[in-house]
N, C-alpha and C positions, 0 to 999 in steps of 0.2 A: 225157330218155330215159324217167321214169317216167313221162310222159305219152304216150310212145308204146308202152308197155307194156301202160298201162291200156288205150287205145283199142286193141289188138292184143287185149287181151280181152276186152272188151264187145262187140269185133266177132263172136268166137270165140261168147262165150257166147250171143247173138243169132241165130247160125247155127244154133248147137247146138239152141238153141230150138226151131227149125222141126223137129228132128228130134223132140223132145218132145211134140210133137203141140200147139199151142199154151200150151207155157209159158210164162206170166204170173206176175204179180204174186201172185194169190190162190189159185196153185199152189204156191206157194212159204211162204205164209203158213199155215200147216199147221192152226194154230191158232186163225183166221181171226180176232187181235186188232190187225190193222193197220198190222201190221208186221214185217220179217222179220229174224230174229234168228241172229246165228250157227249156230246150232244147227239154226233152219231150212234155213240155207244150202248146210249141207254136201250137201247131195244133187244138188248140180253144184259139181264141184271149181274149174271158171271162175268161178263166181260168189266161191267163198271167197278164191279170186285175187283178187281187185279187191273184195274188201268193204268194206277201211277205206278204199279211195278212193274207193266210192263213199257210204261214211259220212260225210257232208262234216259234220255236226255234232259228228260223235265221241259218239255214244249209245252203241253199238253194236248197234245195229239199223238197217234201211233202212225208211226210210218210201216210200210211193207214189212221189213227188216224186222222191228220192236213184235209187231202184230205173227210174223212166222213163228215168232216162241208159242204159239198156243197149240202149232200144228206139228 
C-alpha cells in the first residue's frame, strides 16, 4: 500500500509540475548546493509527501538521482 501511495504521488507531483511551468530539480534546489533539503522541499506539499521515500539513503535531502524518480 505504501507503494502505491508513493507512486499516487510522484504521479501528483509530476503533474503538478507541468503546472509550475517547468519544475525541476534546480527549481527546487534554491540554494543551488546539489541537493534538495527539507526545507527546500516545502514549497510543494507533494513533494514533502514522499520525501523520506524518496530519500532512499536516509540523508535527508534528495540528491539528483533520488529526486529523477518523480520524473
Amino acid at each position: 500500500m505504501k507503494t502505491l501511495n508513493t507512486t499516487l504521488a510522484v504521479l501528483v507531483l509530476a503533474s503538478s509540475s507541468a503546472a509550475y511551468a517547468a519544475v525541476d530539480f534546480a527549481s527546487f534546489d534554491s540554494n543551488s548546493d546539489g541537493v534538495i533539503s527539507m526545507e527546500e522541499a516545502q514549497v510543494n506539499s507533494q513533494l514533502v509527501k514522499i520525501f523520506k521515500d524518496l530519500d532512499t539513503d536516509g540523508n535527508g535531502e534528495l540528491s539528483k538521482e533520488e529526486f529523477a524518480k518523480v520524473q
